[in-house]
C-alpha positions as a Markdown table, in Angstrom:
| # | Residue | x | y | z |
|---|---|---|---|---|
| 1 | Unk | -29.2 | 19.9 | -13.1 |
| 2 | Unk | -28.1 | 19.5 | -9.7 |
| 3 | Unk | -26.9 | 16.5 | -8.2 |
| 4 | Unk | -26.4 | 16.1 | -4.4 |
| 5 | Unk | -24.7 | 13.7 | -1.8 |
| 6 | Unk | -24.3 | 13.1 | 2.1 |
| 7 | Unk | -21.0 | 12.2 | 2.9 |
| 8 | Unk | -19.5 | 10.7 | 6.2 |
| 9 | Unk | -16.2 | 9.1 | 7.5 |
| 10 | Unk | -14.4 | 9.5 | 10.8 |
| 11 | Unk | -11.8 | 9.0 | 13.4 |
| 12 | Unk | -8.4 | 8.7 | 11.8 |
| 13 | Unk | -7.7 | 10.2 | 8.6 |
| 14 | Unk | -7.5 | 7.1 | 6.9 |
| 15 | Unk | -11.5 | 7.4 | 6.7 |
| 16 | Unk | -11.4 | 10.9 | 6.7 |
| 17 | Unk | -9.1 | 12.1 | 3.6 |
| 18 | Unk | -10.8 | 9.2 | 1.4 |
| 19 | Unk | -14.2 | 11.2 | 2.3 |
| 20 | Unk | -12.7 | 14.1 | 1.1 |
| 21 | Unk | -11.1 | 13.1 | -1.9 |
| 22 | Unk | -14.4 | 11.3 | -3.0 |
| 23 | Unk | -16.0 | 14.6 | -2.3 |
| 24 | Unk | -13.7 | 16.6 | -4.4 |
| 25 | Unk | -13.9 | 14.0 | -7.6 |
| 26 | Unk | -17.5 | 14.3 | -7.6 |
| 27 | Unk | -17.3 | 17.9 | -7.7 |
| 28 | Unk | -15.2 | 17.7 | -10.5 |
| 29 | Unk | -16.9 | 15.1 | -12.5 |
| 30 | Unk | -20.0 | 17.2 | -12.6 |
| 31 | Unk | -18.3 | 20.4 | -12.9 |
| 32 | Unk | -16.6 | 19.1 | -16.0 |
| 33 | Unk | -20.3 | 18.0 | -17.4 |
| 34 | Unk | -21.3 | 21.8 | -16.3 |
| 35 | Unk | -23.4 | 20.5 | -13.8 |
| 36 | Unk | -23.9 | 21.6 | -10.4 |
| 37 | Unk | -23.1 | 19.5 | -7.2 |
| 38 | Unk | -23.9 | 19.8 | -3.9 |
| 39 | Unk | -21.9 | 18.4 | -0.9 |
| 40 | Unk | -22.3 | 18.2 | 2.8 |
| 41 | Unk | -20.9 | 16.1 | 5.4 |
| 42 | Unk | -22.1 | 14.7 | 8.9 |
| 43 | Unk | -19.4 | 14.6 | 12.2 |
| 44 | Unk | -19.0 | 14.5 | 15.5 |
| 45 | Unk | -18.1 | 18.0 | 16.6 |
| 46 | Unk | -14.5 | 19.0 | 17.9 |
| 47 | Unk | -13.5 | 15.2 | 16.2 |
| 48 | Unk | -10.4 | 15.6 | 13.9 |
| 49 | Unk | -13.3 | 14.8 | 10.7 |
| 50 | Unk | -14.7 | 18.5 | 11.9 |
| 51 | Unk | -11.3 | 19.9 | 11.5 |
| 52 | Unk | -10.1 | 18.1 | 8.2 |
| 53 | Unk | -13.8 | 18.5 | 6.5 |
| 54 | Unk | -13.5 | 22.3 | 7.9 |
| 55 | Unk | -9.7 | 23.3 | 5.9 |
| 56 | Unk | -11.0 | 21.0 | 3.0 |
| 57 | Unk | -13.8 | 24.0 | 2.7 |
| 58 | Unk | -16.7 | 21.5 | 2.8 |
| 59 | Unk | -20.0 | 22.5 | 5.4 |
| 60 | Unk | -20.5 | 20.1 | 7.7 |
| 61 | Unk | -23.4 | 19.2 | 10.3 |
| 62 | Unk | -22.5 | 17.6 | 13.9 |
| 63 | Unk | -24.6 | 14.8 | 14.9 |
| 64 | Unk | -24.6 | 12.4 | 17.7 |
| 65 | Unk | -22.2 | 9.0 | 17.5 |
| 66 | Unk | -20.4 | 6.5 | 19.6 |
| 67 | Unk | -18.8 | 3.6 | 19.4 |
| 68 | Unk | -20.3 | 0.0 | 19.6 |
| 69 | Unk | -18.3 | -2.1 | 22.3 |
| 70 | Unk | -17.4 | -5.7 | 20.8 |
| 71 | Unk | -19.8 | -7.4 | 24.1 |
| 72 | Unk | -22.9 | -6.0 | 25.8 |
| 73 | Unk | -21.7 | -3.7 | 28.5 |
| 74 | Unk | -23.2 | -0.1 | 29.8 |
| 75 | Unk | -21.2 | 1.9 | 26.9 |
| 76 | Unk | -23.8 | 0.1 | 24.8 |
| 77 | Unk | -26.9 | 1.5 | 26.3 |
| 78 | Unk | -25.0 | 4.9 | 25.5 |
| 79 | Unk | -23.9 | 3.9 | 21.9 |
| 80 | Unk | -27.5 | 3.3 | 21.4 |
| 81 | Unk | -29.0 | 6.2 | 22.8 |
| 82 | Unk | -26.6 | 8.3 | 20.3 |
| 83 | Unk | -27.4 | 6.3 | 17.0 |
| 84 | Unk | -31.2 | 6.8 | 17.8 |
| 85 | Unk | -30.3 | 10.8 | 18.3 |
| 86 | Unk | -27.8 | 10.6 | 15.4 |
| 87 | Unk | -30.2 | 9.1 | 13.2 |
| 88 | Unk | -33.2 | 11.7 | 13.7 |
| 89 | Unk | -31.0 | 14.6 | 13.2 |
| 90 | Unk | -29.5 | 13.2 | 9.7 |
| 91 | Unk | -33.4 | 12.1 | 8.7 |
| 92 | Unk | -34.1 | 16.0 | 9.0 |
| 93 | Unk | -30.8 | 16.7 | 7.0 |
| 94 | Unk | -31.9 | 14.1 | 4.4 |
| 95 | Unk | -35.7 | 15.9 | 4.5 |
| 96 | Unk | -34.1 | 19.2 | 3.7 |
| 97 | Unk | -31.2 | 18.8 | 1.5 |
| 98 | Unk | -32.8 | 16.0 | -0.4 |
| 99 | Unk | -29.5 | 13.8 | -1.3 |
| 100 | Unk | -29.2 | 11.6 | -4.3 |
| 101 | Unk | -27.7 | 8.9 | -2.1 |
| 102 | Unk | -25.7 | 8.7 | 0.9 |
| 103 | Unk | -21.9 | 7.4 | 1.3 |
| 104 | Unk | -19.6 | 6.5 | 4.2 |
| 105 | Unk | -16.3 | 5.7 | 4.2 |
| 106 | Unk | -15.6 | 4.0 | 7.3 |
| 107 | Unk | -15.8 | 4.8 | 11.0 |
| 108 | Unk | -19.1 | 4.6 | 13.6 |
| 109 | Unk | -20.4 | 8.4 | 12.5 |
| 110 | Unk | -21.2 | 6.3 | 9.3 |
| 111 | Unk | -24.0 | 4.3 | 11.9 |
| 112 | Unk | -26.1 | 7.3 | 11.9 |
| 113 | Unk | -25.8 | 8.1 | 8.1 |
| 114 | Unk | -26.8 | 4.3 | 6.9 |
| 115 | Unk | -29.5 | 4.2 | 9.5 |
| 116 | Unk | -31.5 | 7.7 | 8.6 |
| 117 | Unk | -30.5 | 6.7 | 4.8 |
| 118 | Unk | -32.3 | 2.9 | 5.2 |
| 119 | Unk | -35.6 | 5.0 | 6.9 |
| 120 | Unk | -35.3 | 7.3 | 4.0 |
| 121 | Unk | -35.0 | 5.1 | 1.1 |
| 122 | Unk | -31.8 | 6.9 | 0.3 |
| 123 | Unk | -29.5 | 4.4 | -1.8 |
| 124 | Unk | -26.6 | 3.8 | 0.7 |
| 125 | Unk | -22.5 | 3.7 | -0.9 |
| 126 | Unk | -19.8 | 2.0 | 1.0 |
| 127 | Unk | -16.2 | 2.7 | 0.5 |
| 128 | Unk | -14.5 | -0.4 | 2.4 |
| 129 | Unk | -10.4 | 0.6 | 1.8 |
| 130 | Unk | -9.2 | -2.1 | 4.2 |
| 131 | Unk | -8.8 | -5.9 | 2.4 |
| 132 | Unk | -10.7 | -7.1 | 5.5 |
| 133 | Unk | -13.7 | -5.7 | 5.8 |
| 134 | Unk | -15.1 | -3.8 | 8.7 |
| 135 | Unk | -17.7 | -4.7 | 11.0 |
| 136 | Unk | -20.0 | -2.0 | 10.5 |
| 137 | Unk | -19.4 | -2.1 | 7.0 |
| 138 | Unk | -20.6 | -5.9 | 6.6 |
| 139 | Unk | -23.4 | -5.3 | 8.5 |
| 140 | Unk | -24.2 | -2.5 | 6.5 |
| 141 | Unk | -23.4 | -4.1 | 3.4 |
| 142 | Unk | -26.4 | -5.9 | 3.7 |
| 143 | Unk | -28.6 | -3.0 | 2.9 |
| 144 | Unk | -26.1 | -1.3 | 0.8 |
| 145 | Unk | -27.1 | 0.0 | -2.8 |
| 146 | Unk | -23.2 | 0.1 | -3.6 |
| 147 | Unk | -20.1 | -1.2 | -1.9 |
| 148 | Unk | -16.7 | 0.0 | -3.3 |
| 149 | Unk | -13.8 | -1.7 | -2.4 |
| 150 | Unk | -10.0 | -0.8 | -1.8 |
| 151 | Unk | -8.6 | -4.2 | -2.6 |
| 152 | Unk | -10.1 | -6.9 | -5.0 |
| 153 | Unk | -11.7 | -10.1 | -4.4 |
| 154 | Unk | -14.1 | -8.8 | -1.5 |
| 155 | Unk | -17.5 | -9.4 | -3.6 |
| 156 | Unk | -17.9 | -12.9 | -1.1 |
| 157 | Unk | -17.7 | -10.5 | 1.6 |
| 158 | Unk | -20.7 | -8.5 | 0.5 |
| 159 | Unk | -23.2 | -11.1 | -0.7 |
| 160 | Unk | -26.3 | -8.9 | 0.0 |
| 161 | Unk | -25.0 | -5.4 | -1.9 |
| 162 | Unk | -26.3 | -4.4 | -4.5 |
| 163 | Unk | -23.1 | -4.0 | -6.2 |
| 164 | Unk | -19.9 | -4.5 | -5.5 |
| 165 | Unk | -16.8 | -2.9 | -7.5 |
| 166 | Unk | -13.3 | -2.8 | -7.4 |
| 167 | Unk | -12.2 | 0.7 | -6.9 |
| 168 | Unk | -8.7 | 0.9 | -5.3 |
| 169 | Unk | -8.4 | 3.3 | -2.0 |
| 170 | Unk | -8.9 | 7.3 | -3.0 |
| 171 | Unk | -5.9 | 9.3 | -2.1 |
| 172 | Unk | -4.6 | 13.0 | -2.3 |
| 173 | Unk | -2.9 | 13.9 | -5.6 |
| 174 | Unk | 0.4 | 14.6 | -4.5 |
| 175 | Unk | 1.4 | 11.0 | -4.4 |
| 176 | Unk | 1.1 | 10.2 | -8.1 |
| 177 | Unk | 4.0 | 11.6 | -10.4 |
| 178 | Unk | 6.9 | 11.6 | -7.7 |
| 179 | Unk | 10.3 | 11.1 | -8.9 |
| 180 | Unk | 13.3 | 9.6 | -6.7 |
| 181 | Unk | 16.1 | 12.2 | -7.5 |
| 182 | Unk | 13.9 | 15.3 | -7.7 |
| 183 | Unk | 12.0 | 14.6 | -4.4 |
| 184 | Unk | 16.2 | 13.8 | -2.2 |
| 185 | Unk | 16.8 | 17.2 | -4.1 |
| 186 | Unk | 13.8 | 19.2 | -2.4 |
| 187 | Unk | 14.6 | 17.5 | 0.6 |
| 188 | Unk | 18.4 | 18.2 | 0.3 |
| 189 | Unk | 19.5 | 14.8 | 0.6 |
| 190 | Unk | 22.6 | 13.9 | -0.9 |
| 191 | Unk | 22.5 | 11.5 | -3.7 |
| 192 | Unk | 25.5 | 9.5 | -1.9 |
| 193 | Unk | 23.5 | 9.2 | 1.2 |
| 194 | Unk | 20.9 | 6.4 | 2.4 |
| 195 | Unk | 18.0 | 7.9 | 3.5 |
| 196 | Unk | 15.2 | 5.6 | 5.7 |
| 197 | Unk | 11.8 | 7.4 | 6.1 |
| 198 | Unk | 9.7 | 6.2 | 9.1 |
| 199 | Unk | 6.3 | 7.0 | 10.0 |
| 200 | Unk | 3.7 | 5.5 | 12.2 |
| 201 | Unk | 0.6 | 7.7 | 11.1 |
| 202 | Unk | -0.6 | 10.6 | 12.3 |
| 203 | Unk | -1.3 | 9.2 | 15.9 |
| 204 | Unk | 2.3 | 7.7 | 15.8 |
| 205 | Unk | 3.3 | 4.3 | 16.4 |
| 206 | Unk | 5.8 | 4.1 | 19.4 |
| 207 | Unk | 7.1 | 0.7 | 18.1 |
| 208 | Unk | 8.5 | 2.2 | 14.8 |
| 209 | Unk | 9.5 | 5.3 | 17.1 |
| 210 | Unk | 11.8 | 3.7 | 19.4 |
| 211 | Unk | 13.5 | 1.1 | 16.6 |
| 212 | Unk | 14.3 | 4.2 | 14.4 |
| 213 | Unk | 15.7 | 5.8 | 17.7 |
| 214 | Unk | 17.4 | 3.2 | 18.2 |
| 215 | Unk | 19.1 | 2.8 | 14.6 |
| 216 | Unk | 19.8 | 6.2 | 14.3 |
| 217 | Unk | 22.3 | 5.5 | 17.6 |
| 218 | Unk | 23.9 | 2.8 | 16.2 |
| 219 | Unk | 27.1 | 2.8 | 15.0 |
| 220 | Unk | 26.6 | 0.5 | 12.2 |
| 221 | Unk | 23.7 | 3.1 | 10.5 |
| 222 | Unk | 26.4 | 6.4 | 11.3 |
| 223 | Unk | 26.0 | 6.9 | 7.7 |
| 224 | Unk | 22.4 | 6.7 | 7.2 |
| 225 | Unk | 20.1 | 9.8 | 7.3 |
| 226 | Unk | 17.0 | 8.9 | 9.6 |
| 227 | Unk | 13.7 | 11.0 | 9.0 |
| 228 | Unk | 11.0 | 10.1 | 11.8 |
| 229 | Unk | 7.3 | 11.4 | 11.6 |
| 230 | Unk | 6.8 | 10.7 | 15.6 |
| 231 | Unk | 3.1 | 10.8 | 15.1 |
| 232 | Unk | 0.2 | 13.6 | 17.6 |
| 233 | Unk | -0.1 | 10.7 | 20.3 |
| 234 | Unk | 3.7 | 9.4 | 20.4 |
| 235 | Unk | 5.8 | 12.5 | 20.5 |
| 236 | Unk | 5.5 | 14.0 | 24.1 |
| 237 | Unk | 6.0 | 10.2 | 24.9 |
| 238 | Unk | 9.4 | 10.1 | 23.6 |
| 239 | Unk | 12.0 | 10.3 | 26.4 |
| 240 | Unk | 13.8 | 13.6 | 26.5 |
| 241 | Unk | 16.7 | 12.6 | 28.3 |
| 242 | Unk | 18.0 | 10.7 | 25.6 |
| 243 | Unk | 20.2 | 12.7 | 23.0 |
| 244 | Unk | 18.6 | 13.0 | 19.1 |
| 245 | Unk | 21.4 | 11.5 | 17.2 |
| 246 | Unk | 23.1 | 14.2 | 14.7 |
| 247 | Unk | 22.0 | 11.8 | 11.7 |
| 248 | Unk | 18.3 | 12.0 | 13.2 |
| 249 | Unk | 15.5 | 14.4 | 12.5 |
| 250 | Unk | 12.4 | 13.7 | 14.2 |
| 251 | Unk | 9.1 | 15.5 | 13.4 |
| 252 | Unk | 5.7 | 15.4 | 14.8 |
| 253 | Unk | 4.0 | 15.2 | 11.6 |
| 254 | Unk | 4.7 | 15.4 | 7.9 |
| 255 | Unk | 3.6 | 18.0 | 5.6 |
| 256 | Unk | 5.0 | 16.3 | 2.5 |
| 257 | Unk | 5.2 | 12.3 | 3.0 |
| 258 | Unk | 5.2 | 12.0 | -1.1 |
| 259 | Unk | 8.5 | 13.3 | -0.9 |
| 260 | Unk | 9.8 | 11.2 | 1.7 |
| 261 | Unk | 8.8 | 8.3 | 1.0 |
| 262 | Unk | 9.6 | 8.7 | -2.7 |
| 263 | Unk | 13.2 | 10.2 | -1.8 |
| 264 | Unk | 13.9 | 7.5 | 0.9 |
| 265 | Unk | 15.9 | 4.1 | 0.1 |
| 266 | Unk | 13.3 | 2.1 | 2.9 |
| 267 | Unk | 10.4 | 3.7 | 4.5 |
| 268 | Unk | 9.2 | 1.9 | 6.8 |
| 269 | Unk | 5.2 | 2.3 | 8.2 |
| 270 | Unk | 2.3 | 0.7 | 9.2 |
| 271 | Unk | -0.2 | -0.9 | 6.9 |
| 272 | Unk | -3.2 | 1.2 | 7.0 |
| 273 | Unk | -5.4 | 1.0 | 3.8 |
| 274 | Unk | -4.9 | 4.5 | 2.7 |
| 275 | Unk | -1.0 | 4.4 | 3.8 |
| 276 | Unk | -1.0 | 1.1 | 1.2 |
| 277 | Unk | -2.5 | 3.0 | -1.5 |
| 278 | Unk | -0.3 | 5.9 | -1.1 |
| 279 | Unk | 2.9 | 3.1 | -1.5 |
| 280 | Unk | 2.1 | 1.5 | -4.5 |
| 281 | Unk | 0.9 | 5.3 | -6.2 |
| 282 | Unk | 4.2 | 6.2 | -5.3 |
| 283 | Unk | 6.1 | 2.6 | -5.8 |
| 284 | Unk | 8.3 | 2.8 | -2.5 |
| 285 | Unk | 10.6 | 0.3 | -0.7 |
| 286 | Unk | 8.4 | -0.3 | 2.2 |
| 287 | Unk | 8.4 | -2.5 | 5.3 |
| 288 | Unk | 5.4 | -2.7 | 6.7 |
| 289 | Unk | 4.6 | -3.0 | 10.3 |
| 290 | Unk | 1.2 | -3.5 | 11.4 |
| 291 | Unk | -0.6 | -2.0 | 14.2 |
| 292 | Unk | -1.5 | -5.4 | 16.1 |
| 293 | Unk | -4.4 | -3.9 | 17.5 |
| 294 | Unk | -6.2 | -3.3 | 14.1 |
| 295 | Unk | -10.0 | -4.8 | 14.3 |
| 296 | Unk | -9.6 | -8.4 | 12.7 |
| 297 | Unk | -5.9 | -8.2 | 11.5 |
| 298 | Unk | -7.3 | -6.1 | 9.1 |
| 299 | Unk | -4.1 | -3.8 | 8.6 |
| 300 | Unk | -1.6 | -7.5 | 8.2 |
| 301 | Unk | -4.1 | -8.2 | 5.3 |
| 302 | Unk | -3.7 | -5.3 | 3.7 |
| 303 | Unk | 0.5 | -5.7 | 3.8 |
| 304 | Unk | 0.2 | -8.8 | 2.8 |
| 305 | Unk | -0.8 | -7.9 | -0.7 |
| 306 | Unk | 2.5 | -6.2 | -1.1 |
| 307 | Unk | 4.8 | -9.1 | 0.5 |
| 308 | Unk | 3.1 | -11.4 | -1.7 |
| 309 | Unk | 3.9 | -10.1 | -4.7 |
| 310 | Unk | 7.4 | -9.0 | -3.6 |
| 311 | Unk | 6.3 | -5.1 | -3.5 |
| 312 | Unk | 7.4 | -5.0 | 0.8 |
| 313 | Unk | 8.9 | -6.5 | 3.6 |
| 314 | Unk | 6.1 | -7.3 | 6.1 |
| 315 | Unk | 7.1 | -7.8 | 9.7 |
| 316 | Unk | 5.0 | -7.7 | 13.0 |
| 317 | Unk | 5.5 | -5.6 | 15.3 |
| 318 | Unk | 6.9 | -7.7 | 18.0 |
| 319 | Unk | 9.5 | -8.8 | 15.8 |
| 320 | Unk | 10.3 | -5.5 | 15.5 |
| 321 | Unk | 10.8 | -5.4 | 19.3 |
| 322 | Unk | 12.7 | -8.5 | 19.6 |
| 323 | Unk | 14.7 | -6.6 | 17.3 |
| 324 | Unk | 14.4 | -8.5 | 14.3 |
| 325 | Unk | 14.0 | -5.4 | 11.6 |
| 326 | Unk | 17.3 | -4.6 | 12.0 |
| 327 | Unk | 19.3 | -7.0 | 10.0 |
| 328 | Unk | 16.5 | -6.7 | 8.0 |
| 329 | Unk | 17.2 | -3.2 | 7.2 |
| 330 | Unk | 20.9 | -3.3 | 6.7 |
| 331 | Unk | 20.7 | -6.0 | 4.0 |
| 332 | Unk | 18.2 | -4.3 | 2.6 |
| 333 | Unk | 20.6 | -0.6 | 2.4 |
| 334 | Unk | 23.5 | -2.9 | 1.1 |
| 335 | Unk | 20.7 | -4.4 | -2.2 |
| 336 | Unk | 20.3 | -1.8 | -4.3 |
| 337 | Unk | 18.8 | -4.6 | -7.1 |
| 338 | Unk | 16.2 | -5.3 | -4.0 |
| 339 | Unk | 15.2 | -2.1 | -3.7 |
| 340 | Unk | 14.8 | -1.3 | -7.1 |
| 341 | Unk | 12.4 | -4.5 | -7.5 |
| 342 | Unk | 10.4 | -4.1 | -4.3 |
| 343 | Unk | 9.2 | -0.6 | -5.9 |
| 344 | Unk | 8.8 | -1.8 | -9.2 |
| 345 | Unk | 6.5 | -4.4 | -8.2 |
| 346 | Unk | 5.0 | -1.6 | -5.3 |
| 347 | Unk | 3.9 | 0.5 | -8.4 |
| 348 | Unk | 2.0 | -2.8 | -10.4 |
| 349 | Unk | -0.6 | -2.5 | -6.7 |
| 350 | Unk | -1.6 | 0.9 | -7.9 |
| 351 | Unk | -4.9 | 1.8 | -9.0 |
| 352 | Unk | -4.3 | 5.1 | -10.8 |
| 353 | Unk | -7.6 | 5.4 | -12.1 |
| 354 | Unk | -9.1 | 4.9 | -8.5 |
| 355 | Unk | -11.4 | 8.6 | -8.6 |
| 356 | Unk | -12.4 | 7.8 | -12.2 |
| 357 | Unk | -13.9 | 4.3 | -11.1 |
| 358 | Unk | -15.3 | 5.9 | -7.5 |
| 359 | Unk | -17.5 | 8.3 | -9.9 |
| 360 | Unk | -18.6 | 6.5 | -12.2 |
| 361 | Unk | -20.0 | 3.8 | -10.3 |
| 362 | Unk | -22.0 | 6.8 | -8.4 |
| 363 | Unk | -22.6 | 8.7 | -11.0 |
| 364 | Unk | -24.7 | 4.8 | -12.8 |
| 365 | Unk | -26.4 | 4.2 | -9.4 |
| 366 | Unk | -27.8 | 8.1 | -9.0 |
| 367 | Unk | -28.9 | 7.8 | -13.0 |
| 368 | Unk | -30.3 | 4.5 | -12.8 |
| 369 | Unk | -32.2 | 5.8 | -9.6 |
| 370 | Unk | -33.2 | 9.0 | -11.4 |
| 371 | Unk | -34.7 | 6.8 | -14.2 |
| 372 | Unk | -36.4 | 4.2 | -12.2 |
């Protein structure tokens, strides 16, 4: 028996790895019940989902999407005019490859998907990772068969859904089973040595940029090791004629964040949903600093499940340029008992069944479909 899904999520990786990783755990549930499955994705082309969904070996089919503005204004006429074209092209894809049910995990190339799947009379899934809601998620949550959601408590948000169930954020599989010592000793840190880990996503985040910068210059962090992940955006931004201190290293992007932020005494990041996830899964001392721009303040919701529960520090990101973070930071280095209960409670936010729940609330929709 073959079982088949359209899958779409774009933009930032934080809608784009989740797509992926759903992907790959429904090729593996089936494959373990020797049954066959069938993915295939819908982008934008030359979009970063195109080049992620590409080295993840997955096909994938461009189609037409922009942006909606937040007010009426000519970019809406033009948003509009791609939805429409977006739409027919993933009706045809629907015609042909005949899915079980559609699912989007975030991003407007999801517009197109939801709107051929409601035509269609495809059963529609929505993966909401952030613990406020999207807007094109609520709206399409409406005519959604399934929602799944990244952080509890959201079923008020999605009064219309079919379903709604708690699944935790999907995220890659290196950031379960990480352990402190072993990950400083692949990283040759010393085990004397604090180490703060810093990253602003892969775009970068040029707040978190310049404060580490600026640490890593002062004389009372000399003896700290400073690791920045300067982010695609961020890093020909950063001024050259200023000298990288000896006990900086600054990188571009991170191959292998599970170590870091597992080996590090603070990492300190922003507070996107699949970041969150990967914090708790690997129970770090975090201090979150979220990107003030984020649609509704979604990202300072999403932190603020950690510093209510004592798992992170959660500070905004003007207080981190009124330079607030930094006496922050050094009490934090001095408190080792801190630390060592920020992760524990860090590690009590993770869903470590996340994939297991993701699939088998599919897998009861496409049977109960099937059946009907």
């Amino acid at each position: 028996m073959s079982y088949k899904f359209i899958i779409a999520g774009g933009g930032t990786s934080g809608h784009i790895n989740p797509a992926i990783t759903i992907a790959d755990a429904l090729k593996k549930y089936y494959g373990d019940r020797n049954e066959e499955c069938d993915i295939l994705f819908v982008g934008r082309e030359n979009s970063l989902e195109s080049e992620l969904v590409s080295k993840a070996g997955y096909e994938m089919k461009y189609i037409q999407a922009k942006p909606f503005p937040m007010r009426p204004n000519k970019k809406m006429v033009v948003a509009l005019k791609a939805l429409r074209h977006g739409r027919h092209s993933v009706e045809k894809l629907i015609d042909e490859f005949k899915p079980d049910a559609v699912i989007g995990t975030g991003g407007y190339v999801c517009a197109p998907l939801f709107s051929a799947a409601s035509v269609k009379k495809i059963p529609a899934v929505i993966h909401e990772s952030n613990a406020f809601p999207g807007r094109l998620n609520r709206l399409e949550g409406r005519r959604a068969a399934l929602v799944l959601t990244g952080f509890p408590d959201l079923d008020k948000d999605f009064p219309k859904a079919g379903k709604v169930v708690y699944t935790g954020n999907p995220i890659r599989s290196i950031m379960f089973n990480n352990e402190y010592s072993e990950c400083r000793r692949k990283l040759g840190i010393d085990e004397t040595q604090k180490l703060v880990f810093a990253m602003g996503g892969s775009l970068g985040a040029k707040t978190i940029n310049d404060f580490i910068i600026k640490c890593a210059s002062d004389s009372d962090f000399a003896d700290v090791k400073f690791v920045l992940g300067s982010g695609k955006q961020q890093t020909g931004k950063l001024d050259s004629s200023i000298k990288t201190p000896d006990n900086l290293t600054i990188m571009e992007y991170i191959d292998n964040p599970n170590e870091y932020l597992c080996g590090a005494d603070v990492s300190i990041t922003r507070a996107g949903a699949v970041t969150c996830a990967e914090i708790a899964a690997i129970g770090a001392c975090n201090i979150f600093v979220p990107y003030p721009y984020a649609a509704q303040n979604h990202q300072t919701f999403n932190a603020s499940a950690f510093s209510d529960s004592n798992g992170g520090i959660l500070m905004s990101d003007s207080e981190v340029e009124d330079g607030k973070l930094v006496p922050v930071l050094k009490d934090l280095l001095k408190d080792d008992k801190k630390r060592a209960e920020m992760r524990a409670n860090a590690g009590k936010l993770a869903v470590n069944d996340c994939n297991d729940r993701i699939v088998g609330a599919i897998s009861v929709l496409v049977e109960e479909r099937r059946n009907a």
